[in-house]
Residue, then its C-alpha position, 0 to 999 in steps of 0.5 A: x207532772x204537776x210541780x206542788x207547791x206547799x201551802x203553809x197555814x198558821x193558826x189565826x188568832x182570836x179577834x175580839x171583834x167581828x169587824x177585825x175578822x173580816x179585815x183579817x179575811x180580806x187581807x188573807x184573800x188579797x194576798x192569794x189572788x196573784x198566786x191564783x191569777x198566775x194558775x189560770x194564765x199558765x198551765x202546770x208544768x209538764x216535766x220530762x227527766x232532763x225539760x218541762x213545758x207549759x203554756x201561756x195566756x196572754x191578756x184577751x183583748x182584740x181579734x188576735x190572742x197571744x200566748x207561749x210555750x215556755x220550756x224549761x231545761x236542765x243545765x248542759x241541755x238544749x232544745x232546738x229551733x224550728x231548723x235544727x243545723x247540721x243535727x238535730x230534731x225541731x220540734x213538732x207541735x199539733x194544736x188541732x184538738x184545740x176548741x175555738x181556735x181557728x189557727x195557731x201561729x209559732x214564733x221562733x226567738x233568735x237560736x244560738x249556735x253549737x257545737x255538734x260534736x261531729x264537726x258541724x253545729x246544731x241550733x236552738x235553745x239552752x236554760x229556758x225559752x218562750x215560744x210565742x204564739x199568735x192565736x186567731x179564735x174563730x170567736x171573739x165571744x166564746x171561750x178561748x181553749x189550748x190544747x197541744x202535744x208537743x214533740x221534741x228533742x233535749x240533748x246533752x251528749x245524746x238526744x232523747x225525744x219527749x212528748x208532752x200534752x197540755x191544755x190551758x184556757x185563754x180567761x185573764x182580761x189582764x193576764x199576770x204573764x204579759x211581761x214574760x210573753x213581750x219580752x220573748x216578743x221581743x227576741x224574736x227575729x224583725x223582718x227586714x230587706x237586703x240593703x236596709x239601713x239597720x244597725x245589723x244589716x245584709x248589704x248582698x246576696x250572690x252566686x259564687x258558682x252553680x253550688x255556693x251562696x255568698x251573703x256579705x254583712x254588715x255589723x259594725x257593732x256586734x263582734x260575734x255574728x251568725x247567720x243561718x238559712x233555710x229553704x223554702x220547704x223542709x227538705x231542702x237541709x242546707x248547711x250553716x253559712x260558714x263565715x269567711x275569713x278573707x272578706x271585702x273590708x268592712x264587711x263580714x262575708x258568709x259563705x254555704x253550699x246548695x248542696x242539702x238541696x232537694x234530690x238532683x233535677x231540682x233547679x234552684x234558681x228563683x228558690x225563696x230562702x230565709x236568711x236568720x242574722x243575729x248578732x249581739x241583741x240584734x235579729x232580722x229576718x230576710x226573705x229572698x229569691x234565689x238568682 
């Protein structure tokens, strides 16, 4: 549903000259141009009973184009992240309607972590999210149209699904959504290497065990930390790391089982999991084989 927005007009008032008409014209037209600006860089919101979203354009400039998708949520529900937790539903986005667009690429801001209600945790989004997107037009000189349908999921106590289509034109050499989308840039996960000197850092990676993972942390600044995992395709549903309480010092060790591994027979030796860290403003991602 389109979100209207009144436009107020006041009677103009008579000018003795022609002179100070057009100023008055010139005046009137400079001050609409931010709002029409702002119309062609993000789409009208699409708005379901308890969310909305839309999409975002980016400046046009160079072979790679950035957008968004920003959702919107009614206080007390959340979204989900591309692995929702121990519940949950990611979301699903089909771009394939789109026109001049070779391939869409979803970035996935740091998740938070909650309750579940059923004694595990579930990961995502509350209040609002922008979901960034790297486009590759396979033309740099032929318009740039988005088109996706968007299936989600919004939970407060209860889950309800939502499908939203919407489309949006890649137009502004300077787009008035720049800002908003950098900033989102800027929550999303950096990738990094187990042993790296960051301030928020994953010092090893071990077996405890056939069916345990141990993850040892290091993040001397950041009180609350999480850490999340994922397998190398979706059917590998692993847990939460669950962080322990009696670890080596200074160190802050995470702990989860092999046990949402795909069907017995599977061998999860030399696996390629991802490892999420977050912990204050602070995200890395770590991509590691299984020993």
């Amino acid at each position: 549903m389109n979100v209207m927005v009144p436009l107020l007009i006041k009677r103009a008032p008579t000018f003795r000259s022609s002179r100070s008409a057009a100023l008055f014209a010139l005046a009137a037209l400079t001050s609409l141009s931010p709002i029409e600006a702002r119309a062609q860089d993000a789409s009208p919101w699409q708005k379901d009973s308890h969310a909305a979203v839309r999409l975002l354009a980016g400046s046009r400039s160079g072979p790679v184009l950035l957008g968004g998708i920003a959702v919107q949520l009614d206080p007390g529900w959340k979204t989900y992240w591309r692995t929702s937790g121990d519940s949950g539903v990611p979301p699903r986005f089909d771009f394939s309607k789109s026109e001049n667009i070779e391939a869409v690429t979803v970035l996935w801001p740091a998740p938070m972590k909650f309750d579940d209600g059923a004694g595990g945790f579930s990961l995502g989004y509350h209040d609002q999210v922008v979901l960034p997107l790297r486009i590759v037009p396979k033309s740099n000189d032929k318009p740039v149209t988005l088109r996706a349908k968007i299936s989600y999921a919004v939970c407060e106590k209860i889950c309800i699904p939502v499908e939203a289509s919407t489309e949006l034109t890649f137009a502004s050499v300077a787009s008035t959504e720049d800002s908003v989308l950098f900033a989102a840039l800027d929550t999303v996960p950096k990738p990094a290497s187990v042993g790296d000197p960051n301030p928020l850092t994953i010092r090893d990676v071990e077996r405890e065990g056939k069916s345990t993972v141990l993850v040892d942390v290091i993040a001397p600044d950041a009180k609350a930390v999480n850490l999340f995992v994922e397998g190398p395709t979706p059917d590998w549903a692993l847990p939460v790391p669950k962080l322990l309480e009696h670890g080596p010092p200074g160190v802050k060790r995470f702990a989860f089982k092999l046990d949402g591994a795909p069907p017995p027979g599977t061998n999860p030796e030399g696996a390629a999991l991802k490892l999420t860290l977050v912990g204050g403003d602070r995200s890395y991602e770590f991509n590691i084989n299984l020993e």
